[in-house]
N, CA, C and O atoms as a GROMACS GRO file, in nm:
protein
  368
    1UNK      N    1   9.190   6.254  10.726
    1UNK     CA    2   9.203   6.334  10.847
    1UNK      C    3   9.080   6.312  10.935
    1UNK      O    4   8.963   6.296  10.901
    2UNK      N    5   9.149   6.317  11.086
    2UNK     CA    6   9.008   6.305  11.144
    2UNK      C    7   8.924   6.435  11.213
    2UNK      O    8   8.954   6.500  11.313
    3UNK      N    9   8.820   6.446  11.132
    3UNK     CA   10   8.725   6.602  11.143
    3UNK      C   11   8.716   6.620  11.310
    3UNK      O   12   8.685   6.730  11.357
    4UNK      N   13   8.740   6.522  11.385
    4UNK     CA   14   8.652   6.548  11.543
    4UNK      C   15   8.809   6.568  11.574
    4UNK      O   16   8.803   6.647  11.668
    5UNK      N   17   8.934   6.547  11.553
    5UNK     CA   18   9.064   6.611  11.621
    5UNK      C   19   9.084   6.721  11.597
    5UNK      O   20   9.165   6.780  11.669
    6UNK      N   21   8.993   6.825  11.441
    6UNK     CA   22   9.052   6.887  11.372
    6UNK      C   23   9.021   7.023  11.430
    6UNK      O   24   9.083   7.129  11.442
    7UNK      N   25   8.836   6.956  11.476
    7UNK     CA   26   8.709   7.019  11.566
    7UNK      C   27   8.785   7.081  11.713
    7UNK      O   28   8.782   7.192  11.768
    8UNK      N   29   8.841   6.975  11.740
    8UNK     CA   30   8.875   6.986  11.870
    8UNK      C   31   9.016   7.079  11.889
    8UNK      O   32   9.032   7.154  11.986
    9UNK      N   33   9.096   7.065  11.803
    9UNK     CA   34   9.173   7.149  11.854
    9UNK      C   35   9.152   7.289  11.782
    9UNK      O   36   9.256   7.351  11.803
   10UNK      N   37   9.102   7.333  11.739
   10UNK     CA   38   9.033   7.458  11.706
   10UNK      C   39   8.991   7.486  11.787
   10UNK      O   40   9.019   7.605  11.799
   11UNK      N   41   8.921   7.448  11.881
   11UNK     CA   42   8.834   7.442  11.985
   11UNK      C   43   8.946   7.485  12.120
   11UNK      O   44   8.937   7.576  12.202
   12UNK      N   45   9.026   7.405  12.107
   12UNK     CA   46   9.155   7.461  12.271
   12UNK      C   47   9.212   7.566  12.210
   12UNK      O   48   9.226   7.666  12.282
   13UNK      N   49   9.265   7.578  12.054
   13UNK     CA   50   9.300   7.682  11.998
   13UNK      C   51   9.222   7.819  12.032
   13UNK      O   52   9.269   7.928  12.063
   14UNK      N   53   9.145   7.795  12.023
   14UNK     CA   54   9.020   7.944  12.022
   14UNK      C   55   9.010   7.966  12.190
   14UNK      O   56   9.018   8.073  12.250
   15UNK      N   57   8.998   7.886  12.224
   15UNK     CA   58   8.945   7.945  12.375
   15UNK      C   59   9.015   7.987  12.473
   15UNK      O   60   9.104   7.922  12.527
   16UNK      N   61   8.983   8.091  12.502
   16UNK     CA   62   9.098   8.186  12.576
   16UNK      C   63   9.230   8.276  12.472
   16UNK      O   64   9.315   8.358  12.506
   17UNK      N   65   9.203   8.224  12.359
   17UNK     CA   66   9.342   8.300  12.304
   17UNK      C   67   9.358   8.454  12.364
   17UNK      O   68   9.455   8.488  12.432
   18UNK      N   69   9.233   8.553  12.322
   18UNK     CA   70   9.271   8.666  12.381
   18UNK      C   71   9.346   8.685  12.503
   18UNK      O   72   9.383   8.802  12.520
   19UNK      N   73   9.392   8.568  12.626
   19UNK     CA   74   9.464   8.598  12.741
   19UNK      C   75   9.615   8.535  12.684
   19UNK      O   76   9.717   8.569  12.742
   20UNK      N   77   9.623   8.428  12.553
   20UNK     CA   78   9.753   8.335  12.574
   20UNK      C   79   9.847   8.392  12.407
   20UNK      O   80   9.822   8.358  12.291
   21UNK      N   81   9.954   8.484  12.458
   21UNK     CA   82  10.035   8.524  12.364
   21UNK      C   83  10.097   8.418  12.312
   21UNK      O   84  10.123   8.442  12.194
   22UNK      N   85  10.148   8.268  12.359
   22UNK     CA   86  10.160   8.194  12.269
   22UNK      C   87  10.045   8.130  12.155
   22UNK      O   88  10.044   8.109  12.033
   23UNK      N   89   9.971   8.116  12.242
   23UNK     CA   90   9.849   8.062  12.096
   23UNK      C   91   9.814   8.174  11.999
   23UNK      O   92   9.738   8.159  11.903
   24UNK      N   93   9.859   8.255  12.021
   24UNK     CA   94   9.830   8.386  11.952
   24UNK      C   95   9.924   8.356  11.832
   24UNK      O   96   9.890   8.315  11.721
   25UNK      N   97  10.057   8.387  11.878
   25UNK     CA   98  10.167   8.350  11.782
   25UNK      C   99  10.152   8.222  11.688
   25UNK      O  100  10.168   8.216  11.566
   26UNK      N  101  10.113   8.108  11.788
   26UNK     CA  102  10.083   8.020  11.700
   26UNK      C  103   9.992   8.060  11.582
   26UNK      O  104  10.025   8.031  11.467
   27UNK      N  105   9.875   8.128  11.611
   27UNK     CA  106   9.757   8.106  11.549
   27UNK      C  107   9.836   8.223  11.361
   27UNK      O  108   9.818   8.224  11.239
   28UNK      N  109   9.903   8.281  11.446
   28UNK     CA  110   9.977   8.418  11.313
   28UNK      C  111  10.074   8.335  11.256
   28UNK      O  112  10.142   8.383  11.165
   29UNK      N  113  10.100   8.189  11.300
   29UNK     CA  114  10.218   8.107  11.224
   29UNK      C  115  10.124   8.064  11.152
   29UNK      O  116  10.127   8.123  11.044
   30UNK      N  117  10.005   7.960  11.161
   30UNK     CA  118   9.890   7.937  11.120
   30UNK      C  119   9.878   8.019  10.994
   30UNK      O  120   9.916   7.976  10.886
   31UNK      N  121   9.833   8.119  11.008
   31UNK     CA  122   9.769   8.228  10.947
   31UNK      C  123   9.929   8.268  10.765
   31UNK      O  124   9.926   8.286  10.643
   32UNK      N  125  10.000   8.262  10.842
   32UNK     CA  126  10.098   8.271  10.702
   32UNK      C  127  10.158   8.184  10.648
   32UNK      O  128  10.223   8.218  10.549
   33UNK      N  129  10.160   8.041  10.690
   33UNK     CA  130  10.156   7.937  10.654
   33UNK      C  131  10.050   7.894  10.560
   33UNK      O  132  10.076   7.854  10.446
   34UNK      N  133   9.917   7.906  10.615
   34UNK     CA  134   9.819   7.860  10.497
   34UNK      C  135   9.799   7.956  10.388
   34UNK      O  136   9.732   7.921  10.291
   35UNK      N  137   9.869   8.120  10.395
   35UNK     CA  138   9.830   8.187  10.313
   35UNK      C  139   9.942   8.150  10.214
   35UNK      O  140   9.888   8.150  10.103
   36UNK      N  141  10.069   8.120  10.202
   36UNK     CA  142  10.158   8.036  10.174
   36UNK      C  143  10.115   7.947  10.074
   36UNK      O  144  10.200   7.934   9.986
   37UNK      N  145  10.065   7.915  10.066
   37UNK     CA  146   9.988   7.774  10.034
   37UNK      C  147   9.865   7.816   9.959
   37UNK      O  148   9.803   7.729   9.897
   38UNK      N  149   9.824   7.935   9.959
   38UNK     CA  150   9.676   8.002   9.887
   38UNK      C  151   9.556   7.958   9.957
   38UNK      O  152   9.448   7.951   9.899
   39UNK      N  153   9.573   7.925  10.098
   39UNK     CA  154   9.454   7.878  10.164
   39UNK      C  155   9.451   8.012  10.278
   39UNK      O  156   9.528   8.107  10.295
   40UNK      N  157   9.333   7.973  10.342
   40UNK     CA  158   9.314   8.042  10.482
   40UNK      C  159   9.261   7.988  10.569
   40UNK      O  160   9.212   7.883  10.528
   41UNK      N  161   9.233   8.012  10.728
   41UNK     CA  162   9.208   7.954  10.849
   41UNK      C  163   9.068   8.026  10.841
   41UNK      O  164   9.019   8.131  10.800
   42UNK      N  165   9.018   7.858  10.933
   42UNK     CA  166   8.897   7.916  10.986
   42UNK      C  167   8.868   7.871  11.104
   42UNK      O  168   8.866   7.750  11.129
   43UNK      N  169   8.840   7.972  11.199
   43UNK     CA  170   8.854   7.920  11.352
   43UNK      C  171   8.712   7.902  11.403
   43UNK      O  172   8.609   7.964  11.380
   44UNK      N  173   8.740   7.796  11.482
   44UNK     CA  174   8.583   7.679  11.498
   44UNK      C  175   8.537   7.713  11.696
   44UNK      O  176   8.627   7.733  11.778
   45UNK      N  177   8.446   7.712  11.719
   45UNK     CA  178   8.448   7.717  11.867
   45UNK      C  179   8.434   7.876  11.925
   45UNK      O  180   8.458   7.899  12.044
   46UNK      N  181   8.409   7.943  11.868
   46UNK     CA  182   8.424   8.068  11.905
   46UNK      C  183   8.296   8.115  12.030
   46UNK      O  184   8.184   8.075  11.999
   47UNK      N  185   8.300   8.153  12.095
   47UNK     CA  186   8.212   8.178  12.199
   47UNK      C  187   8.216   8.312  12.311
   47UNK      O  188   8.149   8.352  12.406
   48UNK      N  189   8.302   8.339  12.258
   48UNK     CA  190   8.303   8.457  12.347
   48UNK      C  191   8.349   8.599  12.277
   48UNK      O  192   8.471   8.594  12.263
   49UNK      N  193   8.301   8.718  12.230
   49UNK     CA  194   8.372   8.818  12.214
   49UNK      C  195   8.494   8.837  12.194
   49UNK      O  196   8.556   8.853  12.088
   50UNK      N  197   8.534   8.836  12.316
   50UNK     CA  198   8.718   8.861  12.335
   50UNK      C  199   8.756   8.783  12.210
   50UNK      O  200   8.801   8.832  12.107
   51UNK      N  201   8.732   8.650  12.234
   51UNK     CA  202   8.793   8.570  12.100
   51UNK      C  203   8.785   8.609  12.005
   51UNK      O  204   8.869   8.616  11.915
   52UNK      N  205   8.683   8.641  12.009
   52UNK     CA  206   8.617   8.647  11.769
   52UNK      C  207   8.695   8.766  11.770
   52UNK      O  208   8.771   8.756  11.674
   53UNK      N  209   8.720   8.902  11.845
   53UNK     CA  210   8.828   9.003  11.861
   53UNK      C  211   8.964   8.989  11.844
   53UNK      O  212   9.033   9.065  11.776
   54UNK      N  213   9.008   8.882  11.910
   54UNK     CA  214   9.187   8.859  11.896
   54UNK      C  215   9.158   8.801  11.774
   54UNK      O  216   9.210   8.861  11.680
   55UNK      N  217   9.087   8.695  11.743
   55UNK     CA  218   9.107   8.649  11.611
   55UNK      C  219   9.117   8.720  11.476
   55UNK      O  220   9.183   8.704  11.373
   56UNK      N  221   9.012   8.816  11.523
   56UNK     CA  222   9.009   8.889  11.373
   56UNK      C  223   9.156   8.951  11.331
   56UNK      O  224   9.232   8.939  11.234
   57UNK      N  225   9.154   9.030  11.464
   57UNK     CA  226   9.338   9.110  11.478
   57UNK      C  227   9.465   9.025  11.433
   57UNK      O  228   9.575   9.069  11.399
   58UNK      N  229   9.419   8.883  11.441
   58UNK     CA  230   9.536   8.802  11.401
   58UNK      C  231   9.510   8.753  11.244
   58UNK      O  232   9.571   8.664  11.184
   59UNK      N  233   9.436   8.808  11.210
   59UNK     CA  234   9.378   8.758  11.087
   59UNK      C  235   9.326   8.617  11.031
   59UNK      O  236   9.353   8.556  10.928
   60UNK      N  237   9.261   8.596  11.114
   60UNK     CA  238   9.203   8.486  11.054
   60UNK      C  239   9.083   8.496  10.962
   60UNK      O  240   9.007   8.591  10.981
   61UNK      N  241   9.054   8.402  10.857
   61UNK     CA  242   8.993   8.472  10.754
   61UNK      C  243   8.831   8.420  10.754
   61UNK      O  244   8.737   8.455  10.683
   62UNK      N  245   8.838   8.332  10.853
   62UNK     CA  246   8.680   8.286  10.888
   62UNK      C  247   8.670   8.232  10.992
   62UNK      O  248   8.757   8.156  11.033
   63UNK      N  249   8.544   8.266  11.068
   63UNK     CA  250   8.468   8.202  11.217
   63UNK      C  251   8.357   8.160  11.253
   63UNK      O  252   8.253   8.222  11.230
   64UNK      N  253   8.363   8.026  11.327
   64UNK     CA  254   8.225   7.985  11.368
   64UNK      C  255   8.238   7.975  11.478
   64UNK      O  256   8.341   7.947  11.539
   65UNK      N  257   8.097   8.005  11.535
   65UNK     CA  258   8.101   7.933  11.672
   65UNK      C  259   7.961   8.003  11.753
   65UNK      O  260   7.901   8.098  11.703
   66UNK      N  261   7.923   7.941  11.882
   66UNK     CA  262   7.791   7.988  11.933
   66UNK      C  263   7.777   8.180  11.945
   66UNK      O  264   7.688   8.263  11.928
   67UNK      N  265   7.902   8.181  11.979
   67UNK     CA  266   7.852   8.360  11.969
   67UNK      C  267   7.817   8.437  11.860
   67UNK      O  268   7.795   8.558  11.869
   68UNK      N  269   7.808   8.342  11.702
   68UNK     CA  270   7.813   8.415  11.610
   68UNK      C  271   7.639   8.317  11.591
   68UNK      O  272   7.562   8.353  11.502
   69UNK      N  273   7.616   8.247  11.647
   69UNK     CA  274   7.515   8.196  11.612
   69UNK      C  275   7.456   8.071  11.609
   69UNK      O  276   7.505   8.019  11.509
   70UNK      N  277   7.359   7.970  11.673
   70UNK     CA  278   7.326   7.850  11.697
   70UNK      C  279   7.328   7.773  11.561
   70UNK      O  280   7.280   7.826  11.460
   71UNK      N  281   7.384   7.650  11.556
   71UNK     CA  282   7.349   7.565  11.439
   71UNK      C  283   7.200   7.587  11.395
   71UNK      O  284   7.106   7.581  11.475
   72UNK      N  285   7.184   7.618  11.234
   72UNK     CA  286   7.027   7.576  11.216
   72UNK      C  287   7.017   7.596  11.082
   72UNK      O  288   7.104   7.540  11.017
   73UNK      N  289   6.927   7.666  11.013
   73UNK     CA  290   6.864   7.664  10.889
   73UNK      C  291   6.941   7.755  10.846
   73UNK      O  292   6.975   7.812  10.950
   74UNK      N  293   7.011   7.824  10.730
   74UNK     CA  294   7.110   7.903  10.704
   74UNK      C  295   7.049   8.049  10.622
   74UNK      O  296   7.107   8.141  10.564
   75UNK      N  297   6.879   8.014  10.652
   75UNK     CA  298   6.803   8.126  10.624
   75UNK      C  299   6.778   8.241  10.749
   75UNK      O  300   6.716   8.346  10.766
   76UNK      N  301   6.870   8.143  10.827
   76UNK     CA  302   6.822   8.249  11.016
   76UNK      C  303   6.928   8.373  10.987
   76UNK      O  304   6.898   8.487  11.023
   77UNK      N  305   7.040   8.350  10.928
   77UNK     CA  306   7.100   8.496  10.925
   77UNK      C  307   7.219   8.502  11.022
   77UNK      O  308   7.240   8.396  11.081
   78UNK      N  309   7.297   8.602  11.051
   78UNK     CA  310   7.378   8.651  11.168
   78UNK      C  311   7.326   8.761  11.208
   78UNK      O  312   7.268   8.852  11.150
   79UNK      N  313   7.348   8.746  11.292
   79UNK     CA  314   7.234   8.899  11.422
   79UNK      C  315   7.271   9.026  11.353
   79UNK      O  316   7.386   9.023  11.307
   80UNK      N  317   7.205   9.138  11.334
   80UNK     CA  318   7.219   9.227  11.300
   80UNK      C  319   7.344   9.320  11.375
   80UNK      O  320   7.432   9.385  11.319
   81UNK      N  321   7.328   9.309  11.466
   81UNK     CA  322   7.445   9.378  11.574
   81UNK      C  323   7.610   9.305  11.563
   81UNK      O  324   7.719   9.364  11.564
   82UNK      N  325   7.593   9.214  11.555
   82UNK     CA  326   7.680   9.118  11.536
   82UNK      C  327   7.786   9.162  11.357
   82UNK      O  328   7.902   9.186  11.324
   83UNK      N  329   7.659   9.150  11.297
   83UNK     CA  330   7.687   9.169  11.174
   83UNK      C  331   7.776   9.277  11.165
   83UNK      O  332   7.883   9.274  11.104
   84UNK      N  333   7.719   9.394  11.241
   84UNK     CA  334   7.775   9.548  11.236
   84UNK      C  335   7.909   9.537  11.286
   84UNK      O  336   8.001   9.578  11.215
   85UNK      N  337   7.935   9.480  11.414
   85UNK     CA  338   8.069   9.467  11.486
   85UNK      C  339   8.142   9.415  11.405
   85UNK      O  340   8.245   9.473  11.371
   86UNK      N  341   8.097   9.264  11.342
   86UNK     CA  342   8.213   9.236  11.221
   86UNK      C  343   8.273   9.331  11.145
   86UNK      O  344   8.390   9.359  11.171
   87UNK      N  345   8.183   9.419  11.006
   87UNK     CA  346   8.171   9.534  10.934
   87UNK      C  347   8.259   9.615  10.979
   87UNK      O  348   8.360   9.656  10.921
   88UNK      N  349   8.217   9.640  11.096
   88UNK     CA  350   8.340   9.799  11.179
   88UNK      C  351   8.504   9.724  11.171
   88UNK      O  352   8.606   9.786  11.142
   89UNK      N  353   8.500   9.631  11.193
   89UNK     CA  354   8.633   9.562  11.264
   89UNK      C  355   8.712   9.552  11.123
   89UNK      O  356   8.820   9.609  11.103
   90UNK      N  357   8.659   9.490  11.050
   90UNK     CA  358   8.668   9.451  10.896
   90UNK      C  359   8.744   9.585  10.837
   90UNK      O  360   8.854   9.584  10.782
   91UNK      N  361   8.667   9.693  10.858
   91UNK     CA  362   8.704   9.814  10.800
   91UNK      C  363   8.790   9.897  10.849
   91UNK      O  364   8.838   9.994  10.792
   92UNK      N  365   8.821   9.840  11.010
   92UNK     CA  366   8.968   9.901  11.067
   92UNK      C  367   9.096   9.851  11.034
   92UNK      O  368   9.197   9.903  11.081
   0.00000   0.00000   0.00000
């Protein structure tokens, strides 16, 4: 498989979903399909709030991307605030 198509459409996938009820749907076909299968999604590209929000609601079971935090040493952490918003969301 090629990692930079896989990158990339995660990437059109994620962005903007919170406005596009089809990628949404898609992403919940996604989502019970791989659980199907004993796997889960992890959505790449994330950058904005709104997103990492619809995503969670659609269940996706993992996220990266600049709003959660710059590439680097994996001793830097996720922001404390950040952390919390996950936590709350998690627990609704």
């Amino acid at each position: 498989h090629d990692r930079t198509f896989y990158e990339d459409m995660w990437a059109q996938l994620v962005e903007g979903i919170h406005e596009d009820p089809y990628r949404q749907n898609l992403i919940r076909f996604l989502g019970y399909f791989a659980r199907l299968g004993g796997a889960g999604l992890i959505a790449e590209g994330i950058e904005h709030i709104e997103e990492l929000s619809a995503l969670v609601e659609l269940g996706v079971d993992s996220v990266q991307g600049f709003l959660l935090g710059r590439p680097g040493d994996i001793e830097q952490g996720l922001d404390p605030d950040m952390r919390a918003w996950l936590r709350e969301r998690a627990e609704s």
